[in-house]
PDB file of the backbone (N, CA, C, O) and the ligand in Angstrom, with CONECT records:
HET     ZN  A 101       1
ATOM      1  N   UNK A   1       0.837  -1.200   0.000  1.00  0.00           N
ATOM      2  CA  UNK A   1       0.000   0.000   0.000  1.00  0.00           C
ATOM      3  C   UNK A   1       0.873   1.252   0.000  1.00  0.00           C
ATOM      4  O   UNK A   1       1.950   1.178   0.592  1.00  0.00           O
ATOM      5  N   UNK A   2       0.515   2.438  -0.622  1.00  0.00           N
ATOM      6  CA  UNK A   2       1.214   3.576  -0.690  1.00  0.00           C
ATOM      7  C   UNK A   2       0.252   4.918   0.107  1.00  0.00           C
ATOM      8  O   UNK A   2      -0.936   4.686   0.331  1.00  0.00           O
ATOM      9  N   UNK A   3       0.715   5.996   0.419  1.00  0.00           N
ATOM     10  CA  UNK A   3       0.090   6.783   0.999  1.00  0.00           C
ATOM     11  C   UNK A   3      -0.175   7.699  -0.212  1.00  0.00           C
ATOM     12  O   UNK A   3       0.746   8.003  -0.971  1.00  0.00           O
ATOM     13  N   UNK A   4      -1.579   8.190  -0.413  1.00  0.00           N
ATOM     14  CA  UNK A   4      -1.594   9.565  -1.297  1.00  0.00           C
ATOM     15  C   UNK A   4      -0.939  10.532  -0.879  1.00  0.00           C
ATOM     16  O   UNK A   4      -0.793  10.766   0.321  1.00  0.00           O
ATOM     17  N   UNK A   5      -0.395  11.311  -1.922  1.00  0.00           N
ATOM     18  CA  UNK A   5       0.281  12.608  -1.512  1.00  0.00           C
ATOM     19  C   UNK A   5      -1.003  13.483  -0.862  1.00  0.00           C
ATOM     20  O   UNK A   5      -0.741  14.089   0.177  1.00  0.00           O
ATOM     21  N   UNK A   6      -2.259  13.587  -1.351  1.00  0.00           N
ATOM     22  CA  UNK A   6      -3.068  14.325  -1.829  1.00  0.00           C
ATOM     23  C   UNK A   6      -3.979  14.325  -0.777  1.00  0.00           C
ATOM     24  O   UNK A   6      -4.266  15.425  -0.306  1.00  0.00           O
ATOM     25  N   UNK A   7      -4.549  13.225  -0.259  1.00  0.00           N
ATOM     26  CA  UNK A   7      -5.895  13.087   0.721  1.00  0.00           C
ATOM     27  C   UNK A   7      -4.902  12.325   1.952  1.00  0.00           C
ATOM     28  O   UNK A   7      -5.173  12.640   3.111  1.00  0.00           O
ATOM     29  N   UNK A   8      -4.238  11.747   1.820  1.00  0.00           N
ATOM     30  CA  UNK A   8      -3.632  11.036   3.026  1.00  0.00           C
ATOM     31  C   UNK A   8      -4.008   9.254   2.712  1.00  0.00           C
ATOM     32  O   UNK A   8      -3.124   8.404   2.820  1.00  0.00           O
ATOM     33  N   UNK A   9      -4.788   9.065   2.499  1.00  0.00           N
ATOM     34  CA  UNK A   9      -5.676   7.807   2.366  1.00  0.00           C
ATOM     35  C   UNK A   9      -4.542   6.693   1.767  1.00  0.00           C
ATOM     36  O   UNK A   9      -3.889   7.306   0.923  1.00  0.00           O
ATOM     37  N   UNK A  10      -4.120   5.483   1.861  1.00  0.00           N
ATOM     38  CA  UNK A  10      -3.519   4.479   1.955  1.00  0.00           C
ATOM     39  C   UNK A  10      -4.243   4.176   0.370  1.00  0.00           C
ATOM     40  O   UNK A  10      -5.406   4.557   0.236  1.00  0.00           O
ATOM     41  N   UNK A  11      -3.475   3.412  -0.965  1.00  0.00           N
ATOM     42  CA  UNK A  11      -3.773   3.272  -1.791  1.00  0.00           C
ATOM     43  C   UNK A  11      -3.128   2.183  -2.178  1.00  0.00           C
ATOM     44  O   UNK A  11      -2.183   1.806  -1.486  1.00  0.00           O
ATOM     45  N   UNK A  12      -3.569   1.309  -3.584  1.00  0.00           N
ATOM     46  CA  UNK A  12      -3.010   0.294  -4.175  1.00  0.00           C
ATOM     47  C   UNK A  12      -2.474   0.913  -5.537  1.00  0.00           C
ATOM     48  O   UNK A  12      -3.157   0.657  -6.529  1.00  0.00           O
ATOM     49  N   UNK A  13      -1.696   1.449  -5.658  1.00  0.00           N
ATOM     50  CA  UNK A  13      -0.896   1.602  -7.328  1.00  0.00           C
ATOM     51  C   UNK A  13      -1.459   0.955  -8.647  1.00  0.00           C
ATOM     52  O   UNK A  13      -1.721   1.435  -9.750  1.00  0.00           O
ATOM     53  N   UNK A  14      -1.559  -0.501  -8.048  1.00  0.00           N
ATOM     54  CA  UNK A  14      -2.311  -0.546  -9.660  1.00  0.00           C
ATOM     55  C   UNK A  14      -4.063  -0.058  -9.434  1.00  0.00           C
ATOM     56  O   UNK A  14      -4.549   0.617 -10.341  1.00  0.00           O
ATOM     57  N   UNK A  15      -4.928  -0.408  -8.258  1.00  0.00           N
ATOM     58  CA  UNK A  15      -5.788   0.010  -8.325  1.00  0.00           C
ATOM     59  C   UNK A  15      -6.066   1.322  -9.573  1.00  0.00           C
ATOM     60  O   UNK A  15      -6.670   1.339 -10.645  1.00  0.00           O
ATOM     61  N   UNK A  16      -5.069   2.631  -8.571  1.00  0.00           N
ATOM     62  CA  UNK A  16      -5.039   3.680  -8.748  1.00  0.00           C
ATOM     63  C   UNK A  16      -5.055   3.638 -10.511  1.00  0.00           C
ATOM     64  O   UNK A  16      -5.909   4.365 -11.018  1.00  0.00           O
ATOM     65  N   UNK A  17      -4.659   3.280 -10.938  1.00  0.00           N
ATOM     66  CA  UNK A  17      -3.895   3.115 -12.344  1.00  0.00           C
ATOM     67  C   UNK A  17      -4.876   2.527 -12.851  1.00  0.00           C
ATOM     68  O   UNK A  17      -5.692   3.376 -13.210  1.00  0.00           O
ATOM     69  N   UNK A  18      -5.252   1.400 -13.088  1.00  0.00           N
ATOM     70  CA  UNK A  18      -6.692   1.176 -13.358  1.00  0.00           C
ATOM     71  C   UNK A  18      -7.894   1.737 -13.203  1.00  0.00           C
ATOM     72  O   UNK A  18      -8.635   1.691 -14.185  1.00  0.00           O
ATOM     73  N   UNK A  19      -8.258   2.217 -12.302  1.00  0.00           N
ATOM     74  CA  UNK A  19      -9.278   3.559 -12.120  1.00  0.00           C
ATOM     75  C   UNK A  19      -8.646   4.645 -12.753  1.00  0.00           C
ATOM     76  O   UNK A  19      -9.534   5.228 -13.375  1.00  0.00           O
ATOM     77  N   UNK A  20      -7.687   5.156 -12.898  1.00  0.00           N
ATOM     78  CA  UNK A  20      -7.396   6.295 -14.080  1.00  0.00           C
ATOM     79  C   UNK A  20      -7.419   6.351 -15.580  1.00  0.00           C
ATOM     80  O   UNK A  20      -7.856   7.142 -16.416  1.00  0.00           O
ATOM     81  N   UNK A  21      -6.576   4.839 -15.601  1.00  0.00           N
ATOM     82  CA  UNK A  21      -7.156   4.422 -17.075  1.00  0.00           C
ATOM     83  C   UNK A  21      -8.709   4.112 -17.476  1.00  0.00           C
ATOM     84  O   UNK A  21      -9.197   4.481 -18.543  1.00  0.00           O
ATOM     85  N   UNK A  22      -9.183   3.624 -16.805  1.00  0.00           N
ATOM     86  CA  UNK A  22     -10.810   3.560 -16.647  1.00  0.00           C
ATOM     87  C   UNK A  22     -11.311   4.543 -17.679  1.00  0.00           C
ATOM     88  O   UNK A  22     -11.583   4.428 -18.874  1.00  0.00           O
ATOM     89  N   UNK A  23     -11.349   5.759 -16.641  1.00  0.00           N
ATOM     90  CA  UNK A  23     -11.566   6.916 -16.823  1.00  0.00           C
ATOM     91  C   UNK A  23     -11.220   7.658 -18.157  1.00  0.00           C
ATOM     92  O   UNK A  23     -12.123   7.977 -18.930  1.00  0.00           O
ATOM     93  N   UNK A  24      -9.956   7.919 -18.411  1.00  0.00           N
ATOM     94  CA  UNK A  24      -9.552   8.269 -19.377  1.00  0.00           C
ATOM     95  C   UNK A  24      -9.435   7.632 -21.052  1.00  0.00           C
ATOM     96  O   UNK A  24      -9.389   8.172 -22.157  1.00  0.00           O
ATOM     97  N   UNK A  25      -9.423   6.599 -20.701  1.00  0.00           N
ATOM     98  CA  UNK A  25      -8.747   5.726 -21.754  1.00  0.00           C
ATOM     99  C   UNK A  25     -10.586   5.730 -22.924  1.00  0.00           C
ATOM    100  O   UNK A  25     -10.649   5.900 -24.141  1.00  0.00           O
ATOM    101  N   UNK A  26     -11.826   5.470 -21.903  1.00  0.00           N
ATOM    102  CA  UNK A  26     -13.021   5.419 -21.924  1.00  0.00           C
ATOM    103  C   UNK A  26     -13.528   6.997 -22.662  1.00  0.00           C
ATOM    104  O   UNK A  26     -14.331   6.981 -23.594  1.00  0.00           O
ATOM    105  N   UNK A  27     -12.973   8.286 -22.140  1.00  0.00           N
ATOM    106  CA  UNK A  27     -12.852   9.625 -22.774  1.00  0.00           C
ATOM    107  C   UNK A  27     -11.477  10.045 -24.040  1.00  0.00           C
ATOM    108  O   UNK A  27     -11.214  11.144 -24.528  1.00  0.00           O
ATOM    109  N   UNK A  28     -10.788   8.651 -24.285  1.00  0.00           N
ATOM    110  CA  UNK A  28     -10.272   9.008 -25.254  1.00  0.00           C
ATOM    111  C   UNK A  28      -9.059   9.984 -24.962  1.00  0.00           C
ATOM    112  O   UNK A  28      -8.797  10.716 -25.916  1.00  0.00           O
ATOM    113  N   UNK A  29      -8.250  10.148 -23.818  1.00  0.00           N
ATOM    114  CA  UNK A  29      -7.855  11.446 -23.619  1.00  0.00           C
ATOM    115  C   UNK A  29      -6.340  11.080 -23.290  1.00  0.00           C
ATOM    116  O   UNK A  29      -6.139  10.197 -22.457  1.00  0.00           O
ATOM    117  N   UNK A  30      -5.468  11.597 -23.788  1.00  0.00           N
ATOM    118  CA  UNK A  30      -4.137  11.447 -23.285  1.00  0.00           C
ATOM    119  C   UNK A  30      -4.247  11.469 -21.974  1.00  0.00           C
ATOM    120  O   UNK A  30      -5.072  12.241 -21.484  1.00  0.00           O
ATOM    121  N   UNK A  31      -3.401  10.585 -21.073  1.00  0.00           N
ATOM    122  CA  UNK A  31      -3.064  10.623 -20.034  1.00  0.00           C
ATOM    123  C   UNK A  31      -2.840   9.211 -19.224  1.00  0.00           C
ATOM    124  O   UNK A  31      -3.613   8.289 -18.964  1.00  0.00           O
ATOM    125  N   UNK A  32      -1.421   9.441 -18.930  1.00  0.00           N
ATOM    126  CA  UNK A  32      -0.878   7.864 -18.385  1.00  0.00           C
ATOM    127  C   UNK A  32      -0.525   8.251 -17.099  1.00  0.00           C
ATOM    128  O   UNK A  32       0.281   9.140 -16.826  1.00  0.00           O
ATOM    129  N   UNK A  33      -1.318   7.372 -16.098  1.00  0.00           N
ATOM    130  CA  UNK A  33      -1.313   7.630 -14.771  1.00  0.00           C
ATOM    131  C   UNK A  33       0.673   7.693 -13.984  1.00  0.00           C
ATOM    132  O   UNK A  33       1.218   8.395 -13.132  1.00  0.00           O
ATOM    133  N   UNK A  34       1.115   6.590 -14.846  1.00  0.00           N
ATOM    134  CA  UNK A  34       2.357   6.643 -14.649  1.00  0.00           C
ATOM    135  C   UNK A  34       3.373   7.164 -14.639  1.00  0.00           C
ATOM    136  O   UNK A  34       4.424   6.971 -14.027  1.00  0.00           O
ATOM    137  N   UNK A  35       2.930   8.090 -15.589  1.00  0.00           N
ATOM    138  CA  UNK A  35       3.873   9.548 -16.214  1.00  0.00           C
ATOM    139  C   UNK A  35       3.674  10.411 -15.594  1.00  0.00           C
ATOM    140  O   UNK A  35       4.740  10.960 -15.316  1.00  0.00           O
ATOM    141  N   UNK A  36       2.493  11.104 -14.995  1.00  0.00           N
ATOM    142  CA  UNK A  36       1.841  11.878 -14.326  1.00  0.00           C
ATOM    143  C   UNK A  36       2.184  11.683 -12.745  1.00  0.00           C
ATOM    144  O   UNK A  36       2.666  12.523 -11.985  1.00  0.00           O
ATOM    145  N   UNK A  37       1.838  10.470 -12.489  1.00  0.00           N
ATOM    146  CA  UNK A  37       1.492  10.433 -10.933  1.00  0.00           C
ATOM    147  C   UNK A  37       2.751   9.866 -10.287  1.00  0.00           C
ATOM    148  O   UNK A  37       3.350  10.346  -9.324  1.00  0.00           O
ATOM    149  N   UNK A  38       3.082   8.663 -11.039  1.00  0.00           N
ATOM    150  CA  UNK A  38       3.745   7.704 -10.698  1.00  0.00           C
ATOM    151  C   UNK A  38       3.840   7.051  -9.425  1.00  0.00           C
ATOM    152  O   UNK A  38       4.855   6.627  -8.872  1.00  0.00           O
ATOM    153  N   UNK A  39       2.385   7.018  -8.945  1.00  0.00           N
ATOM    154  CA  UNK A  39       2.330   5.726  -7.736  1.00  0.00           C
ATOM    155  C   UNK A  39       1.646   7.235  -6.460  1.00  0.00           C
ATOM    156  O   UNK A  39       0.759   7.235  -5.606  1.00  0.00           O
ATOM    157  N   UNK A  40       2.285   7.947  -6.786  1.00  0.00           N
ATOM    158  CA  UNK A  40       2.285   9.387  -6.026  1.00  0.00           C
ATOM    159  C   UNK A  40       0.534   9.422  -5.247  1.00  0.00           C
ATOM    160  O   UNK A  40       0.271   9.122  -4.083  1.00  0.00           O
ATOM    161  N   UNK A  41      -0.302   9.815  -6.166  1.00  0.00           N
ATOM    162  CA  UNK A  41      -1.369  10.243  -5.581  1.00  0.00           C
ATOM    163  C   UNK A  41      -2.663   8.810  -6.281  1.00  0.00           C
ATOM    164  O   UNK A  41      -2.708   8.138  -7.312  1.00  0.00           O
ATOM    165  N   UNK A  42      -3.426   8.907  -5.166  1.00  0.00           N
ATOM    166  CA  UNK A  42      -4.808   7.385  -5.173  1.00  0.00           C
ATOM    167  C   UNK A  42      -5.498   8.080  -6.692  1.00  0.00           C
ATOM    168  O   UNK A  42      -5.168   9.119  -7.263  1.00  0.00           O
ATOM    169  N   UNK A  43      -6.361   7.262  -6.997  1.00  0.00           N
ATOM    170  CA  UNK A  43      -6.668   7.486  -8.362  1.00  0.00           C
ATOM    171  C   UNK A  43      -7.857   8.093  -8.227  1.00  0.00           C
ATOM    172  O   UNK A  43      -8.110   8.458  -9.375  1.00  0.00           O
ATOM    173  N   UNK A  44      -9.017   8.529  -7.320  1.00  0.00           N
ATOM    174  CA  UNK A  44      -9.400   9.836  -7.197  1.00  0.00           C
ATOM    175  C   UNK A  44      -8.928  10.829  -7.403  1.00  0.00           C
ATOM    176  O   UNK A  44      -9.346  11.672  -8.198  1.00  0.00           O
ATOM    177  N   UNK A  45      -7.882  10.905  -6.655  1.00  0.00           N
ATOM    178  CA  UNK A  45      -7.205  12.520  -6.393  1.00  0.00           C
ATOM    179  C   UNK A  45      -6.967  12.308  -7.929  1.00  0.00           C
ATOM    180  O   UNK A  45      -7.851  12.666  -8.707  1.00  0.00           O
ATOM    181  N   UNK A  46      -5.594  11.636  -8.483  1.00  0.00           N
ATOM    182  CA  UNK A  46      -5.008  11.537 -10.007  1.00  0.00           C
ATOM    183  C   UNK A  46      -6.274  12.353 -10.747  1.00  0.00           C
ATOM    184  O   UNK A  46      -6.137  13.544 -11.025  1.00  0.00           O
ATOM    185  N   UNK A  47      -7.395  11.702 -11.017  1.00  0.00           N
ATOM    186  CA  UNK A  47      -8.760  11.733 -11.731  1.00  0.00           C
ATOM    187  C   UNK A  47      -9.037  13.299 -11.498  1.00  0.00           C
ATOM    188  O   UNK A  47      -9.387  13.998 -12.449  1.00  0.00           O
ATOM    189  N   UNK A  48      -8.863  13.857 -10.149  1.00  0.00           N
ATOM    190  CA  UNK A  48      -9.398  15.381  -9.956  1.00  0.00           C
ATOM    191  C   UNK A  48      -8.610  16.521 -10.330  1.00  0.00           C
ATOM    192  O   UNK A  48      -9.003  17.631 -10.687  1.00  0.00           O
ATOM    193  N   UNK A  49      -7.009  15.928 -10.146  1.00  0.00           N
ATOM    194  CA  UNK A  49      -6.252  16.778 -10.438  1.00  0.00           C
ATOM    195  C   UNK A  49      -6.018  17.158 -11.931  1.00  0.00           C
ATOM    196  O   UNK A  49      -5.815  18.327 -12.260  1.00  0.00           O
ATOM    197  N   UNK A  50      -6.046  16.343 -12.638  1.00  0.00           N
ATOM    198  CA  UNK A  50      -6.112  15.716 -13.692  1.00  0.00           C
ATOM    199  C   UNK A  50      -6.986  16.501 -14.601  1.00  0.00           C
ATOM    200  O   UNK A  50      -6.542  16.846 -15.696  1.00  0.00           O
ATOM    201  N   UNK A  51      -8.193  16.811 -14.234  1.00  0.00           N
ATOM    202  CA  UNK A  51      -9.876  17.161 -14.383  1.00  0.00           C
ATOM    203  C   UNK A  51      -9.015  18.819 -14.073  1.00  0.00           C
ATOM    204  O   UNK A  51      -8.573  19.638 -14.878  1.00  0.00           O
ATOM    205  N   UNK A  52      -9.033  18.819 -13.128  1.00  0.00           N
ATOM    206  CA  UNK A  52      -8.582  20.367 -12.398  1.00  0.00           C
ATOM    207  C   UNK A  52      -7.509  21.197 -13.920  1.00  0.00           C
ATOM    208  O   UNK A  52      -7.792  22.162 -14.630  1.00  0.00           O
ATOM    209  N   UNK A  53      -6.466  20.425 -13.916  1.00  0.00           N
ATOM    210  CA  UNK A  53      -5.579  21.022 -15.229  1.00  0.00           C
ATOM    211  C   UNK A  53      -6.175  21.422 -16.667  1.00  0.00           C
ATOM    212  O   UNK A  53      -5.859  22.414 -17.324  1.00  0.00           O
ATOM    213  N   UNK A  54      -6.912  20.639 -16.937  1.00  0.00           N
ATOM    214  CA  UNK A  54      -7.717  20.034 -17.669  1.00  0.00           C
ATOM    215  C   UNK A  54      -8.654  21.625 -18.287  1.00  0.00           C
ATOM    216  O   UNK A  54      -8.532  22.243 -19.345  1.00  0.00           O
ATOM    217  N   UNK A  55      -9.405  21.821 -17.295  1.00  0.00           N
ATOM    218  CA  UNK A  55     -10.063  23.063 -16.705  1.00  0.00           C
ATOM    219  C   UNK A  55      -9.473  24.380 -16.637  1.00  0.00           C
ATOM    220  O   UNK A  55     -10.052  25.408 -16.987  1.00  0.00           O
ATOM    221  N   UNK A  56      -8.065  24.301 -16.082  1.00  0.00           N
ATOM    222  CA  UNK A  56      -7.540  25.646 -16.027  1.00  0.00           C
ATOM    223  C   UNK A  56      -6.616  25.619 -17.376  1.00  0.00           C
ATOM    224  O   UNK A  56      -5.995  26.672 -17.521  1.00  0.00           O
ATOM    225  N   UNK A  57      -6.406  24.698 -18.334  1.00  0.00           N
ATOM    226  CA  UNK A  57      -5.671  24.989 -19.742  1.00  0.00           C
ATOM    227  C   UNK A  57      -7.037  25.137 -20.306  1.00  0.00           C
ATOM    228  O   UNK A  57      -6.789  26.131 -20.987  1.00  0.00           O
ATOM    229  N   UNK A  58      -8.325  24.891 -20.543  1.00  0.00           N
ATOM    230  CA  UNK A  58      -9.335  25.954 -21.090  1.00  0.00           C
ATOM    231  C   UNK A  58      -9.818  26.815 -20.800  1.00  0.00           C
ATOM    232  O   UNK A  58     -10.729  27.240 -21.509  1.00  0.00           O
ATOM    233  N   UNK A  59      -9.383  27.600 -19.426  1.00  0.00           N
ATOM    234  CA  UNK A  59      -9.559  29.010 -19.089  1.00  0.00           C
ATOM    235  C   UNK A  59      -8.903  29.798 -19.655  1.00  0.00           C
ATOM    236  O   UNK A  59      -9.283  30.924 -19.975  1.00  0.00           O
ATOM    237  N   UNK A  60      -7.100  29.001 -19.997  1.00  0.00           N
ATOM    238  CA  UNK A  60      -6.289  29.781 -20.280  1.00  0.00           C
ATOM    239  C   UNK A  60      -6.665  30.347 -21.593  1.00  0.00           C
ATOM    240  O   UNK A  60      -6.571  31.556 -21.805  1.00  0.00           O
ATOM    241  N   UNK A  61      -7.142  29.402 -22.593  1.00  0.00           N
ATOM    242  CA  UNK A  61      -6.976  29.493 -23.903  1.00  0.00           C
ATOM    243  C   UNK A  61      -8.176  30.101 -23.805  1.00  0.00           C
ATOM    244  O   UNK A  61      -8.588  29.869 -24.941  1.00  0.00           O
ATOM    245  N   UNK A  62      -9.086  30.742 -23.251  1.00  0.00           N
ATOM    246  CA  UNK A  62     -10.726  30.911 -23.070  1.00  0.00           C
ATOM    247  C   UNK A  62     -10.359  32.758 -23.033  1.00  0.00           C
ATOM    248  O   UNK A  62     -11.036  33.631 -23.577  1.00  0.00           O
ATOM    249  N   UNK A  63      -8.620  33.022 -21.913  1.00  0.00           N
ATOM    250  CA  UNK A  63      -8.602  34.347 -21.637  1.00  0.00           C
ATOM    251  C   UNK A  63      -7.536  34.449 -23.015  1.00  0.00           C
ATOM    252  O   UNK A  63      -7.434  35.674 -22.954  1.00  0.00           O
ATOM    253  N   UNK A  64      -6.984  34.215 -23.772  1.00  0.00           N
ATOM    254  CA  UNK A  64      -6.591  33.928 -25.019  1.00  0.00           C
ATOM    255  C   UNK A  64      -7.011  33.916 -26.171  1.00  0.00           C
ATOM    256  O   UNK A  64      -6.355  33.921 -27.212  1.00  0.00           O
ATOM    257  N   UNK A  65      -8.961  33.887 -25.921  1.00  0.00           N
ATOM    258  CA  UNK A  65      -9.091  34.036 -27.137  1.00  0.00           C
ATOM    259  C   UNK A  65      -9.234  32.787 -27.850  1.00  0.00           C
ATOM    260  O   UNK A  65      -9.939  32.990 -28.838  1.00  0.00           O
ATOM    261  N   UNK A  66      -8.902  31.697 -27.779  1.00  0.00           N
ATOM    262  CA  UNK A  66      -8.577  30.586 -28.221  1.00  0.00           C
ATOM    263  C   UNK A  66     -10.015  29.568 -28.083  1.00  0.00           C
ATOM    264  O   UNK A  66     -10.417  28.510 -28.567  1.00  0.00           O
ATOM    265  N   UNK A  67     -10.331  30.256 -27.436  1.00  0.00           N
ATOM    266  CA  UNK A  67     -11.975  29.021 -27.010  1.00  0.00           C
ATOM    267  C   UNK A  67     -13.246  30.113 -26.104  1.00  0.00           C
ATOM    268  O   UNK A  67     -13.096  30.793 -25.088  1.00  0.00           O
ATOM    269  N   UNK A  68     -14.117  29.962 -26.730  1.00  0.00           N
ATOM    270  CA  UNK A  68     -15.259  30.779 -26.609  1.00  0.00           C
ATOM    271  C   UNK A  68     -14.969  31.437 -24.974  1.00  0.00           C
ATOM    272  O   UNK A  68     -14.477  30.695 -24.124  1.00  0.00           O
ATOM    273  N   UNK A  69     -15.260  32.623 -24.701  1.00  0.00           N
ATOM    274  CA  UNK A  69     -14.945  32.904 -23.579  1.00  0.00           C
ATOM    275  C   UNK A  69     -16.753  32.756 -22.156  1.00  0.00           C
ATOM    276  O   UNK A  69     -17.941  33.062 -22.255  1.00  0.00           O
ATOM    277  N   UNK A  70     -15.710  32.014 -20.853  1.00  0.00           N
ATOM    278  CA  UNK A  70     -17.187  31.940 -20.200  1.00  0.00           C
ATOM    279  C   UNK A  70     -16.550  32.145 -18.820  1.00  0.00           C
ATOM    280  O   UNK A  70     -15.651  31.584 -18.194  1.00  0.00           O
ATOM    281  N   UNK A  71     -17.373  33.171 -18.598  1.00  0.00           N
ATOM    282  CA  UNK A  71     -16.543  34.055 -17.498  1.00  0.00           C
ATOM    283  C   UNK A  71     -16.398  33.209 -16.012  1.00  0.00           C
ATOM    284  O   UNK A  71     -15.417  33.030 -15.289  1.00  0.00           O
ATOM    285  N   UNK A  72     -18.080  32.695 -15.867  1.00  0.00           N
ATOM    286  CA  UNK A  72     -17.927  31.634 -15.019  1.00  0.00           C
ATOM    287  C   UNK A  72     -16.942  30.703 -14.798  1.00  0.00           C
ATOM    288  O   UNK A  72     -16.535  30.584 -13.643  1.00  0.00           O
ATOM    289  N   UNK A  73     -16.289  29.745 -16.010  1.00  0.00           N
ATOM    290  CA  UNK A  73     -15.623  28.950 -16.090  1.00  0.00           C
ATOM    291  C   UNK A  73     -14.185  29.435 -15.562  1.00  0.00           C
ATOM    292  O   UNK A  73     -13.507  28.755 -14.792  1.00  0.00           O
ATOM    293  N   UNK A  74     -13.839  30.551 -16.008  1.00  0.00           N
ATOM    294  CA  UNK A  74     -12.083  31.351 -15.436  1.00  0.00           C
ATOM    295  C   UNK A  74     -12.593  31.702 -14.721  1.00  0.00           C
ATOM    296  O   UNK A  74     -13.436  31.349 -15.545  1.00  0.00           O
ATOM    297  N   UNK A  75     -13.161  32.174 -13.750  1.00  0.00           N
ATOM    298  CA  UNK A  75     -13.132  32.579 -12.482  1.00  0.00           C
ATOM    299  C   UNK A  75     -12.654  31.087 -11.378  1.00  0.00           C
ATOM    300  O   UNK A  75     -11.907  30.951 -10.410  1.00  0.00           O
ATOM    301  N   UNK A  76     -13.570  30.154 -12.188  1.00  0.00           N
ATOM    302  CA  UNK A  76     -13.360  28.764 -11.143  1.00  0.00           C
ATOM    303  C   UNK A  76     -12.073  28.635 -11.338  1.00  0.00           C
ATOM    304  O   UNK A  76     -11.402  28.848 -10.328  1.00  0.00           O
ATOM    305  N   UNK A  77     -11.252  28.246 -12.686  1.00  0.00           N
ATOM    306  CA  UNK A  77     -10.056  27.659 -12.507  1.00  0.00           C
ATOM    307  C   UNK A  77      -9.105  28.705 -12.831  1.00  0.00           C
ATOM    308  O   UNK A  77      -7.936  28.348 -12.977  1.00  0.00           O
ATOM    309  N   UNK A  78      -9.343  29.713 -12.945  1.00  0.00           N
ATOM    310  CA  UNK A  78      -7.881  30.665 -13.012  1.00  0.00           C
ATOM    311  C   UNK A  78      -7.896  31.541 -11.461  1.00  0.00           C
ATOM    312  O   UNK A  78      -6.983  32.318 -11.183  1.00  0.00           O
TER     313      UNK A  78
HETATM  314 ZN    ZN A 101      -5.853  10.629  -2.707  1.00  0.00          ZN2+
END
């Protein structure tokens, strides 16, 4: 068992990794829990943080110009 960086909570690595791939692999979306996390954080947190970045690189591109702008949305993640 490993400790999350993130919540504290005691985790299984591959669990984690399997619930991320789950997730992602199912949305089509770059992202390898291994590269990213590497054992580091339970695959909730991975999944939120993940989600969280996710969110604040379309705020960015949102205050950029780059993707329809929604003011709501950058306020949450920028
Ligand atoms: Zn966690």
């Amino acid at each position: 068992m490993t400790k999350c960086a993130e919540c504290g909570n005691d985790f299984d690595v591959s669990d984690a990794r399997d619930e991320y791939r789950a997730e992602w692999s199912a949305a089509d979306e770059e992202g390898e829990y291994d590269e990213l996390y590497e054992g580091g954080l339970c695959g909730s947190c991975a999944l939120s943080q993940t989600e969280s970045n996710l969110n604040a690189g379309r705020a960015i591109m949102m205050v950029n110009g780059d993707e329809d702008y929604d003011q709501e949305h950058v306020d949450s993640y920028l």
